[in-house]
N, C-alpha and C positions, 0 to 999 in steps of 0.2 A: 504494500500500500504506500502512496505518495503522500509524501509530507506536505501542508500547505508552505507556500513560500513565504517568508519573513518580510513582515511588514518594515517598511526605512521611515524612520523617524526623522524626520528632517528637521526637525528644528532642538532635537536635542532634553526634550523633554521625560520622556517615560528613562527608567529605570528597573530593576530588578524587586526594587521595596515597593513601592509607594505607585507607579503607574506604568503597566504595560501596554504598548502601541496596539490597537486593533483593526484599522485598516489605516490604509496611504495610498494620496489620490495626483499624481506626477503632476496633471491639470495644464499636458503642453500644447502649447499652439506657435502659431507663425504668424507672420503677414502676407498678403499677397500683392502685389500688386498689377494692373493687367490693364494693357492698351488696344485701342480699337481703329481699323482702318476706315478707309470710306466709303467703304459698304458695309460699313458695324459688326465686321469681322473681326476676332481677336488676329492682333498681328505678333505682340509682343507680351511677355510674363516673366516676373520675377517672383519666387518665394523666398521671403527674406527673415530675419527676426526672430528666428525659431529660439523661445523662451521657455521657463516653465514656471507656475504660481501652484507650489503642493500645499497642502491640507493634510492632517492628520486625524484620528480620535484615538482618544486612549481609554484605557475601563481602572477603575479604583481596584487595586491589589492590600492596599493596607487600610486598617482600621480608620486613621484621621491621617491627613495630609497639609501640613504646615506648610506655608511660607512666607522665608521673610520680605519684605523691601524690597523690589529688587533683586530677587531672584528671578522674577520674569520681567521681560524688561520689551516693549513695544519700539520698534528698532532694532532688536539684538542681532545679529550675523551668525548667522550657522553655515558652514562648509562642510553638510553631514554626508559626505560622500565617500571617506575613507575605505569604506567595505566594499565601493565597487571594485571589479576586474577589468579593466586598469584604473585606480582610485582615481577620481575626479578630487584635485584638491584647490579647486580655479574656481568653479561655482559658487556661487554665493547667494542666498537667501535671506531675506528679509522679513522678521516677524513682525506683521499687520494690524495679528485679528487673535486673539483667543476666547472661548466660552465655555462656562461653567451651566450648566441647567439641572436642578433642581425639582425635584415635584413628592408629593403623597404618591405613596405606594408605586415608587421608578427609581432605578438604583440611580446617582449622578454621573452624568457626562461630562468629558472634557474634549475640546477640540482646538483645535489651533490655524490657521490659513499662514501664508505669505507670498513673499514675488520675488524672482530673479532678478537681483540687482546688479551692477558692473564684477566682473568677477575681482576674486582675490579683494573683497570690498571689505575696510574695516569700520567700524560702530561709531555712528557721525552723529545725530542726534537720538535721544533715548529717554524716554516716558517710563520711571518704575512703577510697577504695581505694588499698589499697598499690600501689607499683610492677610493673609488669610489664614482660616482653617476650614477646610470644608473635611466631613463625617462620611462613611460609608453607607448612614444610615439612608433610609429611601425616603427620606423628610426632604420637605419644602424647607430651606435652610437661608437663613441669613447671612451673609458675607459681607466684610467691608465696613460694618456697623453702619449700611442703606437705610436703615431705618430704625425707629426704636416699635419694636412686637407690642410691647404692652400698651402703648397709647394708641397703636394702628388697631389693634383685634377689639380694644373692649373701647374706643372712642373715649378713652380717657376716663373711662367712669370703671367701678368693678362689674359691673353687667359682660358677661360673656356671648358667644353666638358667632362670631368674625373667625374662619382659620383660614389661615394661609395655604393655599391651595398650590402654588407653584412658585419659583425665582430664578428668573435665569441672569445672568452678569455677560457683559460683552463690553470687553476690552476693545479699543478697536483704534487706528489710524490711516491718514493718508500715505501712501510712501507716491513721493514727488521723483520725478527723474528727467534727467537730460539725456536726448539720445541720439545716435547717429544712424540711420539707416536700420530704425530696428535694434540698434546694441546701447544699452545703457551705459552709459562712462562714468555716470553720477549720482546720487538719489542722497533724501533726507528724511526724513517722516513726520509727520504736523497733525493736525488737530486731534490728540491723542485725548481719550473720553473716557470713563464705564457709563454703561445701560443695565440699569435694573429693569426691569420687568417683572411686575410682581402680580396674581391672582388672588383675590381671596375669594369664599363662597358666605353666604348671608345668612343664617339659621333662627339668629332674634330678630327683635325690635330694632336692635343697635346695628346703626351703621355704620363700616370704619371709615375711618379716617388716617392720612397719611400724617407721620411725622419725621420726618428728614434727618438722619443722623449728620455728624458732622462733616462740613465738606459737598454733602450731596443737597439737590432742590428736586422737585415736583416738575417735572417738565414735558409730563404729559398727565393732566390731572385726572382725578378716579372719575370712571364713568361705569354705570350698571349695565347689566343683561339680566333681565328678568321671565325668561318663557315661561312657558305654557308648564304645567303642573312639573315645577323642578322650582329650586330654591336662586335666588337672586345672584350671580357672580360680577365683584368689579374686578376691574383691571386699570393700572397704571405704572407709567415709567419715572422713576429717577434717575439721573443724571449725574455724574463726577467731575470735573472737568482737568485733566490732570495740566503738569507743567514739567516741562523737559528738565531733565538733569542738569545741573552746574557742572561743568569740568572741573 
């Protein structure tokens, strides 16, 4: 029987403890470009620009998963190509985008994106992620201290009825580039953010209400869904808005 092929973790994340790689998605493409004569026939084509923007997920292997500061970092460069045959040690990778989601009774996911940047490319500007600890457990989980639970579920009062139904976190940036013919020479990364996205379900009288932990705002405010014989669900986004590293 054939072994499944090993997932490439390209951005350097998963480990032996704490998170193993579950799929990898290479995400290559090209440019084309193609000229037309005077009967609107192709006369001429060039495929040029052939890049790649991979993506990863990984699945929780350890109990609780810490980090600090700065351990993951929006920007960071990875050249994970050492394990191919003939190692690719010139590519270079650019981390974009990662996400955590969260929900009642689903274990947590983790995911990561990036883009091809000029090769042999070293770490030019750089967004850290605050700390975290995300649980194994298959709870809707708070990160980042997005919110504070007790004034959002009971609306500030002891009355109960508000649970948190889902939260998902998305890191995320621009990566900027200068290029020549399809080849990146240059890149930096900019509007660097988290997105909460958070669910709750309605059971009482009491409505929740968002209260913004520190750092974060409301910036997409709670709005209901109410059907037909099912109980009431809001949803809303908070926002982080991070600031690049000091050298």
């Amino acid at each position: 029987m054939n072994e499944f092929i090993e997932k490439k973790d390209y951005f350097g994340i998963a480990d032996d403890t704490n998170l193993v790689c579950s799929t990898s998605d290479e995400g290559k493409s090209n440019e084309l470009a193609e000229a037309t004569g005077q009967d609107g026939s192709y006369v001429a084509y060039n495929v040029y620009g052939e890049k790649i923007a991979p993506s990863n997920e990984y699945v929780m292997k350890a109990v609780t998963i810490t980090k600090q500061k700065g351990d993951i970092k929006l920007g960071q460069i990875e050249t994970p190509f050492s394990g191919d045959t003939p190692p690719d040690t010139k590519t270079s990778i650019c981390l974009n985008s990662f996400t955590i989601n969260t929900s009642a009774g689903a274990a947590p996911t983790f995911s990561a994106s990036g883009e091809q940047v000029e090769d042999e490319a070293s770490d030019v500007c750089e967004y850290s992620i605050p700390a975290f600890t995300l649980t194994k457990k298959h709870h809707a989980q708070i990160l980042f201290g997005a919110f504070d639970y007790n004034k959002t579920v009971s609306g500030g009062t002891t009355s109960t009825g508000v649970h948190l139904k889902s939260a998902s976190y998305t890191a995320s940036g621009s990566i900027t580039k200068g290029e020549k013919e399809g080849v990146c020479l240059t890149h930096d990364i900019v509007e660097g953010k988290i997105e909460c996205a958070v669910e709750f379900i309605q059971v009482g009288t009491t409505k929740p209400q968002i209260v913004p932990g520190t750092g974060w705002d409301v910036t997409s405010v709670l709005t209901c869904s109410n059907p037909d014989a099912d109980w009431p669900s809001w949803s809303a986004t908070l926002t982080m808005y991070l600031t690049k590293d000091v050298d």
